[in-house]
C-alpha positions, -999 to 999 in steps of 0.1 A, spaced: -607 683 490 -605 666 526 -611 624 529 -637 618 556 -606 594 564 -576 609 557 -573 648 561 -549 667 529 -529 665 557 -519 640 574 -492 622 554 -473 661 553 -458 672 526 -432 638 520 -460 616 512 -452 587 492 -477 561 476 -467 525 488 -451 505 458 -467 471 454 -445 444 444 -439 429 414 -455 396 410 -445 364 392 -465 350 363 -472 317 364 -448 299 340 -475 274 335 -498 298 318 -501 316 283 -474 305 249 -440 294 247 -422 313 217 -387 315 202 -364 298 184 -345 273 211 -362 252 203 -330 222 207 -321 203 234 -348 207 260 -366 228 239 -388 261 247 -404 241 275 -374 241 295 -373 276 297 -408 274 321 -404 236 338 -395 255 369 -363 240 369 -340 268 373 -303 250 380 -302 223 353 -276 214 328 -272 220 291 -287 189 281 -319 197 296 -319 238 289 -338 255 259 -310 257 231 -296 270 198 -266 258 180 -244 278 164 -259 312 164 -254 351 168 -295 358 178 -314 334 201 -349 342 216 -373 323 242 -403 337 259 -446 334 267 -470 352 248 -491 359 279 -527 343 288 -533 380 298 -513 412 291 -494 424 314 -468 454 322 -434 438 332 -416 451 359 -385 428 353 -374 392 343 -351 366 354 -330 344 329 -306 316 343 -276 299 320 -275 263 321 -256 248 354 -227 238 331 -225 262 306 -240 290 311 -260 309 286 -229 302 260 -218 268 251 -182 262 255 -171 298 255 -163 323 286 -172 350 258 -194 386 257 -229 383 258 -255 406 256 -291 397 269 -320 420 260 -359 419 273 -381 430 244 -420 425 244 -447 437 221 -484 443 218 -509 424 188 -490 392 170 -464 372 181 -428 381 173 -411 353 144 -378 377 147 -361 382 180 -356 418 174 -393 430 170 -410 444 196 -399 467 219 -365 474 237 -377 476 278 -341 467 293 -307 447 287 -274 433 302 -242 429 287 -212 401 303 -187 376 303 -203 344 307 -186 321 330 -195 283 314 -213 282 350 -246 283 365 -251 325 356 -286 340 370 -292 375 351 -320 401 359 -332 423 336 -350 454 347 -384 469 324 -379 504 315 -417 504 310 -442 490 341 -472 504 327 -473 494 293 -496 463 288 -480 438 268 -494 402 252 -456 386 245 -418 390 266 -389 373 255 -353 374 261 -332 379 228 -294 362 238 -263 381 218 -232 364 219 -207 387 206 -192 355 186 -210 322 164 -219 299 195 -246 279 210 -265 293 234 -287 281 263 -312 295 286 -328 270 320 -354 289 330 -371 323 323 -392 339 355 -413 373 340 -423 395 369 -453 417 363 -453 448 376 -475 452 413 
């Protein structure tokens, strides 16, 4: 069928639909979760402070499972996220060890266990006791979703840290 606008063909046959861009959520809005709740607590996870220091970052002592994230004011499908480590520690307190960071989210109730939810993406590193900025890709960007989180793996017991958390909704 022929647009009054745009004839069958006039893009030819390597016609692409423009991608939108992924947009930011406001941290302001929707529900802090998670269980870092030390230190600076889940609210420095969304202060829009992103280079701070350990003192003032969301925190977990001596754990192998940490988790911090929004149950959103209004589902969305997440295109990616951005976690950064605390300015002088990283996302690992005192330890230039093997982390793995995954982006779960899920649908209905909050999560009380880091690992419910659903798998969309994850990183695996060395953390560096430094100011570490980590993005996280969503295997799913159509999928409406009510919570996101981050769950942080260390590979050994350690305290963990996160200073800010930026979900991106897919455009």
């Amino acid at each position: 069928m022929m647009s009054a606008f745009w004839p069958d063909h006039a893009f030819g046959p390597f016609y692409r639909a423009a991608e939108v861009a992924p947009v930011l959520i406001d941290r302001t809005s929707g529900t802090a979760i998670g269980d870092m709740t030390e230190v600076g607590g889940l609210a420095a996870s969304f202060d829009g402070i992103d280079d701070q220091s350990g003192a003032s970052s969301s925190a977990k002592t001596a754990t192998l499972d940490a988790f911090v994230g929004k149950t959103l004011a209004v589902p969305a499908a997440i295109d990616h996220i951005v976690c950064y480590g605390a300015n002088n520690q990283g996302f690992l307190v005192n330890d230039n060890g093997d982390a793995t960071i995954e982006l779960r989210a899920k649908q209905g109730v909050a999560p009380t266990l880091s690992s419910e939810g659903t798998l969309l993406g994850s990183i695996t590193f060395t953390d560096t006791s430094v100011r570490e900025v980590k993005t996280i890709n969503s295997n799913d960007t159509t999928t409406l979703w009510d919570h996101v989180w981050i769950r942080i793996l260390p590979a050994t017991l350690v305290s963990t840290r996160n200073a800010e958390l930026e979900i991106w909704a897919a455009g």
